[in-house]
N, C-alpha and C positions, 0 to 999 in steps of 0.2 A: 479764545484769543482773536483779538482782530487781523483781519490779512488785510496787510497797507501797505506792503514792497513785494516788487515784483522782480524774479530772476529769471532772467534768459540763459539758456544754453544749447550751443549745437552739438548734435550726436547725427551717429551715421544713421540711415533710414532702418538698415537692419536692425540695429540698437530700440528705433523706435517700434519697432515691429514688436519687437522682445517685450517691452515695455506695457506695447497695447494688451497684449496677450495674458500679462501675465495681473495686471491693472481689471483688467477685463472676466477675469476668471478668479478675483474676487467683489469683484462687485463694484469695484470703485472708479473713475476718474484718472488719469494718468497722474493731473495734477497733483490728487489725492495723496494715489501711490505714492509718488515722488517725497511726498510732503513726508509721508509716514518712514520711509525709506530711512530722510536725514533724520528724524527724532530718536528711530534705530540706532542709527551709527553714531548720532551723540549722545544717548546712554553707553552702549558698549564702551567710546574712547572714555566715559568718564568713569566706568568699572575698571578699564585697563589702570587709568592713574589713580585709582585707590588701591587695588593690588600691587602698584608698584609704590606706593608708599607706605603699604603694608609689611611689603618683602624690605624695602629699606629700613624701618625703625626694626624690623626682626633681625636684619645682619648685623646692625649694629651695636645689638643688644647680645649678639653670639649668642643669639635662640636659634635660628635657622643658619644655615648658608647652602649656596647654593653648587651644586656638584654636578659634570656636566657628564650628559650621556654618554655610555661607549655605543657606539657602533656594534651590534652583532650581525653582522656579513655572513 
């Protein structure tokens, strides 16, 4: 894919420290990292809305429902 826009963002210097480090201890770029980061997070958010349109057609069909945890203290 082509990279033709560019994002800026500030973070605190420790953040970047964290960043280099951990960028750094696989081989990659921060940039990189970064880039790999959000491709992460937007699979995950798009697994979260198929599970929750999953649990939705199943409540409404009264195959599932959902029951909420007790507390054992």
């Amino acid at each position: 894919m082509k990279k033709n826009t560019k994002i800026h963002f500030w973070v605190e210097s420790e953040y970047k420290s964290i960043l280099e480090k951990q960028a750094n201890s696989e081989g990659l770029t921060i940039s990189q990292y970064c880039r790999n980061k959000l491709i992460e997070n937007s699979q995950i958010i798009k697994i979260e809305d198929i599970v929750e349109k999953i649990l939705y057609i199943l409540e409404n069909r009264k195959i599932y429902k959902e029951v909420p945890l007790k507390n054992s203290k």
